[in-house]
C-alpha positions in Angstrom: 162.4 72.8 99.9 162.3 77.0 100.6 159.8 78.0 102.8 158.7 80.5 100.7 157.3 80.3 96.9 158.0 84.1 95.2 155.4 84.8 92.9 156.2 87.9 90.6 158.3 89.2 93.5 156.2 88.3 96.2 156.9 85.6 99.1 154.2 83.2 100.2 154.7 81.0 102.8 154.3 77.1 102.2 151.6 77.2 104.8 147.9 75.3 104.6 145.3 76.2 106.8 146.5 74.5 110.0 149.8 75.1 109.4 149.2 78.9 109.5 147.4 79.0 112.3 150.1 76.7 114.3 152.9 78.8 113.2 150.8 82.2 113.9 150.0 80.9 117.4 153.2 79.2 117.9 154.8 82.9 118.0 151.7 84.3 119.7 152.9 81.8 122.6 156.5 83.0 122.5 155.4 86.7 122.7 156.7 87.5 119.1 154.8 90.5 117.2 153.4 88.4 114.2 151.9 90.7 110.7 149.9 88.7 108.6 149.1 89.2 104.6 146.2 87.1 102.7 147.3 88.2 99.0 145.7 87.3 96.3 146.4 88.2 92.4 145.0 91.5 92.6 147.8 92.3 95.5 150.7 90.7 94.1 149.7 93.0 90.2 149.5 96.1 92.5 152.8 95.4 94.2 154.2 95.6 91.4 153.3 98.8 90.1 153.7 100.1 93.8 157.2 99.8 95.6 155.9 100.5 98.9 153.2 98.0 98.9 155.8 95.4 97.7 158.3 96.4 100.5 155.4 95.8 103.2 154.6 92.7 101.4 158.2 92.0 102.2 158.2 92.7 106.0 155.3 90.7 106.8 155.7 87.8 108.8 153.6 85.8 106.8 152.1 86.5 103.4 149.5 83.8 102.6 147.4 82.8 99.5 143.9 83.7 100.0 142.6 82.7 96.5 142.6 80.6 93.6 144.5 82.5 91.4 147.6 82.7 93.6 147.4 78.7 94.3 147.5 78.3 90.2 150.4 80.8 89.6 152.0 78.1 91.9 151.4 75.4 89.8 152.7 77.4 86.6 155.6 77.8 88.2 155.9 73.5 89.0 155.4 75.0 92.8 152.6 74.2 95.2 150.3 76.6 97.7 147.6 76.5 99.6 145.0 78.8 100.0 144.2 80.4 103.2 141.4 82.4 102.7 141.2 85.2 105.3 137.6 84.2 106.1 139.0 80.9 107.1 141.9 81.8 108.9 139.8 84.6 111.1 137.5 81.7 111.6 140.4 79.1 112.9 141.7 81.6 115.2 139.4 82.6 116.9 138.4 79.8 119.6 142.3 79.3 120.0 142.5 83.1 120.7 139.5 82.6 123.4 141.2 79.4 124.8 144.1 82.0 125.3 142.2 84.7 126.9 143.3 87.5 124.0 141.9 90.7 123.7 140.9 91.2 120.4 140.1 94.6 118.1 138.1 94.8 115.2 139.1 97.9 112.9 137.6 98.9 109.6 134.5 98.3 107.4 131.7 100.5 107.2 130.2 102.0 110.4 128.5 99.9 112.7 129.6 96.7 110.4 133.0 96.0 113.3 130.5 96.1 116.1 128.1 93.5 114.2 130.9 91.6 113.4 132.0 91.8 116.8 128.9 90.5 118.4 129.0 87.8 116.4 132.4 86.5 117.0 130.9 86.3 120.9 128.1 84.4 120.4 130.6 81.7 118.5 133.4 81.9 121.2 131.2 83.6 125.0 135.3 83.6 126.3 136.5 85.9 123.5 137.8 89.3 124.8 136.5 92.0 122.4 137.6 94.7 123.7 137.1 97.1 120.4 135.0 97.8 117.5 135.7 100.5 115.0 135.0 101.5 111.5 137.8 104.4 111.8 139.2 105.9 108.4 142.1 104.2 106.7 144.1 107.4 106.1 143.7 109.4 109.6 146.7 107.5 112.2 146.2 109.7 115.0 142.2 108.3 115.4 142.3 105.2 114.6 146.1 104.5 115.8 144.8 106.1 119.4 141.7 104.2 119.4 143.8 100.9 119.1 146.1 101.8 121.6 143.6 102.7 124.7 142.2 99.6 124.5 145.3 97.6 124.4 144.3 94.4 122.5 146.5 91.4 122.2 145.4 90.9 118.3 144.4 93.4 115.8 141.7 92.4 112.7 142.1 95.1 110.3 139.1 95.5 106.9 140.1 98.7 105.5 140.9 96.3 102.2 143.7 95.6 100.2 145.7 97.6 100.1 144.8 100.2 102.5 144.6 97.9 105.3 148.3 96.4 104.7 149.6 100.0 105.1 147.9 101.1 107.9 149.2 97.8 109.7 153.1 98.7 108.3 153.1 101.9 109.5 151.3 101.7 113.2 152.0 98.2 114.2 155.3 99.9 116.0 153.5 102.3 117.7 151.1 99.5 119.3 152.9 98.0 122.2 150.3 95.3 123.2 149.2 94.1 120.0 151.0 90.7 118.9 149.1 89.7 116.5 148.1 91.8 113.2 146.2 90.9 109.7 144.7 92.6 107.2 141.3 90.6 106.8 139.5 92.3 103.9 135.4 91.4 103.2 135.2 89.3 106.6 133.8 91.9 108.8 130.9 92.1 105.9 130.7 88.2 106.1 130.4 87.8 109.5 127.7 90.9 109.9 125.6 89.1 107.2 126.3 92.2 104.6 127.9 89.5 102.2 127.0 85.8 101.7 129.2 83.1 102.7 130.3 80.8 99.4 128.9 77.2 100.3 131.6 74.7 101.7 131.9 72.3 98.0 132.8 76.0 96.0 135.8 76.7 98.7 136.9 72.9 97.9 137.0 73.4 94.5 138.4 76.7 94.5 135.5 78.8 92.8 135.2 80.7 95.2 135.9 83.9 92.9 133.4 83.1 90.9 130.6 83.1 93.9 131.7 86.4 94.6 131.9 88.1 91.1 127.8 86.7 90.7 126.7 88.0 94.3 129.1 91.4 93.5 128.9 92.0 89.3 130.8 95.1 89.8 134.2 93.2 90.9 134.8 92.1 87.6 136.7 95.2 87.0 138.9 94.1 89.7 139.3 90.6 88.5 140.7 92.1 84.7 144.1 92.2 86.3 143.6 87.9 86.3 144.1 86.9 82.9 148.1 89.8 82.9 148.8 88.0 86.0 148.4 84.1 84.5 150.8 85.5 81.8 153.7 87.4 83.8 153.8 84.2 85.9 154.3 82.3 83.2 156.9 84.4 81.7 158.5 84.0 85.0 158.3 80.1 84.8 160.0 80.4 81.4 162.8 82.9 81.7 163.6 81.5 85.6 163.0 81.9 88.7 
């Protein structure tokens, strides 16, 4: 079986939960530089009408399915993911990171939201190295690239959001020399400062998540319109072939 499953040009990795965070800290352990992608529909529609966000989609190390909607355009295709939301996976690595002694930099959200987040992350894991907290600006390098850099961290959280935060990890990660370990992580500052509510544990399970966060944030819905073209173009892929 290929690792990978492409969905309308884009490759996720055959990876659940535990399996991402063993292969993530598998080349954390071997020193590799690691770029991590949690896609969902709305990525995978705007890759398409964007070539450079589908060739960062391509370089990643791992692109993963953080949502329902990817996991179902699997099974159109006769395939099968896993999701891994981002919330998750942040959560997961975290104590491993500690147990390792990484220094870890939270960039992105809105001002003062990194530094909540950040405090929270230590009063779950007291050993965790946080040695940054930023809300920066997505589209100025030279600040937010600099602020990175002086204080060296081992893994980089990015929340600028999709895509914004994908970018600004393909074009700095070179220029980053300590940092090994780099994803785009969307909403999870919010959740983790409190701004956004958590969905409860049976709606993950079942996969409704989506629909927890469309009632808590109305306005997303716009977003979500992309949902019902993307069900269809997979399934025009599943009938004229892979």
């Amino acid at each position: 079986m290929a690792a990978r499953v492409a969905i309308l040009g884009i490759p996720f990795d055959r990876l659940d939960l535990r399996a991402a965070v063993r292969r993530i800290l598998e080349r954390y352990d071997g020193g590799a530089r690691t770029f991590v992608i949690t896609a969902n529909p709305e990525f995978v529609m705007l890759a398409r009408r964007d070539a450079e966000v589908a060739r960062v989609a391509q370089s990643a190390d791992f692109v993963v399915a953080d949502g329902t909607g990817v996991t179902v355009g699997a099974r159109i295709l006769g395939d099968v993911l896993a999701r891994v939301p981002g919330r998750l996976l942040v959560d997961a690595l975290v104590p491993e990171l500690a147990r390792r002694d990484a220094s870890v930099f939270l960039l992105g959200a809105a001002p003062g939201v990194a530094e909540r987040a950040a405090a929270v992350l230590r009063g779950r894991e007291p050993r965790l190295r946080v040695v940054g907290a930023y809300a920066g600006d997505a589209g100025d390098d030279a600040d937010t690239a600099a602020r990175v850099r002086a204080a060296s961290p081992d893994v980089l959280f990015v929340a600028f959001g999709m895509p914004k935060q994908e970018r600004w990890i393909a074009r700095n990660l070179a220029s980053l020399p300590s940092v090994r370990l780099a994803i785009g992580v969307g909403g999870v500052f919010d959740q983790l400062a409190g701004l956004r509510r958590v969905p409860p544990a049976v709606l993950h399970q079942v996969g409704l998540e989506w629909l927890w966060r469309l009632g808590m944030e109305p306005r997303r819905w716009r977003r979500q319109r992309v949902l019902p073209i993307f069900a269809l173009l997979v399934l025009r892929q599943r009938l004229v072939g892979r």
